[in-house]
N, C-alpha and C positions, 0 to 999 in steps of 0.2 A: 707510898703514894705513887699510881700507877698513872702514866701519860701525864706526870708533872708540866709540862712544858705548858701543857692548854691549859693553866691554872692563869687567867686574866688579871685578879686581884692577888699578890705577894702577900699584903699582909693579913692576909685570914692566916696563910701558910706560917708569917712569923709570929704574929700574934696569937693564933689559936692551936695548933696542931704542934708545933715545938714545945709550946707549956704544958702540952695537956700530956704528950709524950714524956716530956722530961719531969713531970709533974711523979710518973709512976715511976719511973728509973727504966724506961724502958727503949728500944733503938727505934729507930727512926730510920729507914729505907726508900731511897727517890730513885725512881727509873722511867725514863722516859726516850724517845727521840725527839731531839730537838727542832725545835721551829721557827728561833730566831735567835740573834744573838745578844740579846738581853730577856731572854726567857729565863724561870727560874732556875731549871738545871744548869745554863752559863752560870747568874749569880751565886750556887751553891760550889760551882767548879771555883770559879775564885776565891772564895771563903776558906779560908785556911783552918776554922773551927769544921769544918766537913770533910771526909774520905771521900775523893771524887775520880773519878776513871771514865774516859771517852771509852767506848767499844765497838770499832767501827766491824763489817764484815772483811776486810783488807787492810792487809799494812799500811798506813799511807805514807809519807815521806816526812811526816814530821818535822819542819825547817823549823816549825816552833810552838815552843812550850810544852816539849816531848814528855816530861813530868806529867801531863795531863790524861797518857795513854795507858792502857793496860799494859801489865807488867809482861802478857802474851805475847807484845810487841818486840820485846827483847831478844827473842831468840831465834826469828821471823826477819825474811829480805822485804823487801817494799813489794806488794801487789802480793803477796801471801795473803790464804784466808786465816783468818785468826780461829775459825772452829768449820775446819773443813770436812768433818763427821757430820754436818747438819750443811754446811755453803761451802760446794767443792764449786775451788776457779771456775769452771766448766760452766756449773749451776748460774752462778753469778752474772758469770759472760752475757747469759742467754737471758736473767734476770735486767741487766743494763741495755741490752739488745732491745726489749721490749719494753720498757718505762725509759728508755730515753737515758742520757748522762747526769740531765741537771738532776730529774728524779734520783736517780740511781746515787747521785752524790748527797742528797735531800736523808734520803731513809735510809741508806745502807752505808755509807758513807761518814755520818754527824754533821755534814759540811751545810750551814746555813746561811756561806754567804757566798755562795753563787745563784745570781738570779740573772732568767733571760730577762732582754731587754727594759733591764733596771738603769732608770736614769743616775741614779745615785745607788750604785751596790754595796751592801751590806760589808763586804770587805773594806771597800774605800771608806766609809762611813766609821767604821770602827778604828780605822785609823787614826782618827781625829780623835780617839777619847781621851782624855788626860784625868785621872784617875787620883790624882793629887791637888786637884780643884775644885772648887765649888763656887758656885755664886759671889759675886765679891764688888764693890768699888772698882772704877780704876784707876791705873797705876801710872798715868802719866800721857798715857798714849792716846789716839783721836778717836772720839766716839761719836759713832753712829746707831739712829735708831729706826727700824722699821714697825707699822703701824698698820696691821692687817681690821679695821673696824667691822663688825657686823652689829646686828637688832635682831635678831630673831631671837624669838624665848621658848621656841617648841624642845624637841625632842632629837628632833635632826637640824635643828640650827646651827650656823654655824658660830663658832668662838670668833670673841676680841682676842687677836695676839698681840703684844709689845716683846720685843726683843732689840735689847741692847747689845752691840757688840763694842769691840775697844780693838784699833789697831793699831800695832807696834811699828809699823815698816817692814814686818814682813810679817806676820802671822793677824790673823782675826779672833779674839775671844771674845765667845759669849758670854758677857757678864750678867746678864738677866732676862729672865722668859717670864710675862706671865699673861696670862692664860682666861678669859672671863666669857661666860653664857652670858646675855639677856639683862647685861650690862647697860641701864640707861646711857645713850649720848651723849647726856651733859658731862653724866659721871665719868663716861672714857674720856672728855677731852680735861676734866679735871684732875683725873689719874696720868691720863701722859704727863701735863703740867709739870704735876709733882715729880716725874721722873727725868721732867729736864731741869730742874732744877735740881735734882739730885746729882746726874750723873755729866750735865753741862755738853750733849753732845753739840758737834759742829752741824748738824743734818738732824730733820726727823722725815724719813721718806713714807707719803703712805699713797694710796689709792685714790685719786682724786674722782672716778667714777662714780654713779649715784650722787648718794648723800656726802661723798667726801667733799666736794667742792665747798659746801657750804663747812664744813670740818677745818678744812685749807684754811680759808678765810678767818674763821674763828681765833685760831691759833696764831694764826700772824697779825692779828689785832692784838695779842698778847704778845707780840714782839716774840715770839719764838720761830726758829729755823725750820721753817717749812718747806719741805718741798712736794708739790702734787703731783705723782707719776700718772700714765697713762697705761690703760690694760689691756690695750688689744692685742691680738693674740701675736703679733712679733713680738709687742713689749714683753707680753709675759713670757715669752721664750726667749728671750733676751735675758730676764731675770735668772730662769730659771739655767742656762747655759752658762750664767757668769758666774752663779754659785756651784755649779757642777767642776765649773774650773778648779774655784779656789777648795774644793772637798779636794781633788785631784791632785792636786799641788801639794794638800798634807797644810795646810794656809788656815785652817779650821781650826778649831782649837775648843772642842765640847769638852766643859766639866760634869766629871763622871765619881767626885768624892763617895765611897760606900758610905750609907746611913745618912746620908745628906738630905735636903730638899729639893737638889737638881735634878737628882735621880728619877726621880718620878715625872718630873717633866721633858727632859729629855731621852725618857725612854720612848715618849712619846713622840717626842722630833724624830726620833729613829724610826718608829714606824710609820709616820709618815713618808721622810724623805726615802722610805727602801720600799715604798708603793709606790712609787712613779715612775712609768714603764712610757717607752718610745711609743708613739703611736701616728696614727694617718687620719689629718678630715678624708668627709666626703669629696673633696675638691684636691684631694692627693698630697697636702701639706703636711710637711710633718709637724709635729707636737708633743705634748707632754702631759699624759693625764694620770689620776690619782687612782689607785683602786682601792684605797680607806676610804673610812667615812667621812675625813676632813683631810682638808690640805692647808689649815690657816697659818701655821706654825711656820712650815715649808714659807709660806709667802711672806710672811713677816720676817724670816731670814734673811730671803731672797733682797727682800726691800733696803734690809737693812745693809748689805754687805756690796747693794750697787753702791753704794756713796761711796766704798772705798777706792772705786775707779772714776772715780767724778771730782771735777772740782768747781764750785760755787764762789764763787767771789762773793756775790750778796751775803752768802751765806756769814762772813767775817767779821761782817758788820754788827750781825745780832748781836744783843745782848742779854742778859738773865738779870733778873732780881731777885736777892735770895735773902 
């Protein structure tokens, strides 16, 4: 399987091509450069039922997971070409010279998490994964929920997001994402319902812009913990600043269980949140825009994780009925 990396859907990969391979007795070979760090060549690198080998054009310094490199690496100082008969130092130099570092760390390098002007880089991002978790209840600690609502039912519409998080006092888990197109209104404010009385948070933060006002209202006629934020554009770089923080701080806490149901949704947090790059209005302010097709995930984060620096007194009052 050649340029695995651009392979968008995994499970044709595990459902189709591994059985039909292993159906004949025959190998299976994935080569690729990478493109992100939950592309499938990462997920086959982790996999411990796979033979996997990074092969960069340079030694790099390996601080970790040195297991992962070719065995070439071994006998090689740091900044060696690993196949200097085809990329002598020299060649290289002039190769990085001309595509620049971040490129030159992109293709020749394997390195997919250095990006310029990434609000949230793929490095810090991946920090956050905990790989021994999955979607769950919580465990005692204070829940908050953000509430990203749309109505569009086309093609580039955007998603209803709910995301739950649960904090400890000092870390934030994600304990549930989900995710809905072209979701009736009534249905989404019947589905959050259901999810405050599941998981009893202190807060459910959403967008009171548009149609949310009337959303606000709805929900705290049902005696539930509302709060309606505001989105102009400080707010929303207010949001999106106080979640960059707590990525920063390592305060994140994404479940990354293999074979899970997470997996597939926050692979998608991940590409979101590693599309949002610094930028400038016309008016010289800065900001923070997306270059994916959506950024609803990111904001239902964001919503969710301002209440952990907030505190509500009303909010104490609420009550549930269950």
């Amino acid at each position: 399987c050649d340029e695995a990396a651009q392979y968008k859907d995994h499970s044709i990969f595990e459902r189709w091509i591994i059985t039909r391979v292993t159906a004949k007795n025959g190998k299976l070979v994935v080569i690729s450069t990478p493109v992100s760090a939950i592309d499938l060549p990462h997920k086959l690198l982790r996999n411990p039922i796979f033979y996997s080998k990074i092969y960069t054009a340079l030694k790099p310094r390996m601080t970790e997971n040195p297991e992962y490199y070719s065995d070439i690496c071994k006998n090689l100082k740091e900044g060696e070409p690993l196949f200097p008969e085809l990329y002598s130092k020299e060649k290289l130099e002039a190769i990085k010279q001309s595509q620049g570092s971040l490129r030159f760390e992109q293709e020749y390098m394997c390195n997919v998490l250095v990006v310029e002007d990434a609000l949230y880089p793929p490095n810090m991002v991946v920090e956050c994964f905990d790989e021994s978790l999955d979607f769950q209840l919580p465990e005692g600690g204070t829940v908050y929920i953000g509430a990203d609502f749309a109505v569009g039912t086309g093609k580039d519409a955007d998603y209803s997001v709910f995301t739950v998080i649960e904090n400890n006092g000092e870390k934030n888990f994600i304990r549930k994402i989900e995710r809905y197109k072209g979701m009736p209104i009534s249905a989404q404010i019947k589905r959050l319902e259901e999810l405050c009385h599941a998981y009893k948070p202190k807060a459910i933060y959403l967008d009171e812009t548009t149609f949310g006002v009337s959303i606000v209202q709805e929900l705290r006629s049902k005696q539930l913990p509302v709060v309606g934020c505001k989105f102009d554009l400080k707010s929303r770089n207010n949001y999106l600043m106080n979640l960059r923080k707590i990525i920063e701080d390592r305060r994140l806490v994404i479940p990354r269980k293999p074979g899970s149901f997470c997996v597939s949704l926050t692979d998608k947090l991940f590409t979101e949140l590693t599309s949002f790059v610094i930028s400038k209005t016309q008016a010289g302010l800065v900001t923070y825009k997306s270059t994916a097709a959506h950024d609803d995930m990111v904001m239902s984060l964001a919503l969710a994780v301002s209440g952990v620096q907030k505190k509500m007194p009303m909010i104490e009052r609420a009550f549930y009925s269950v």
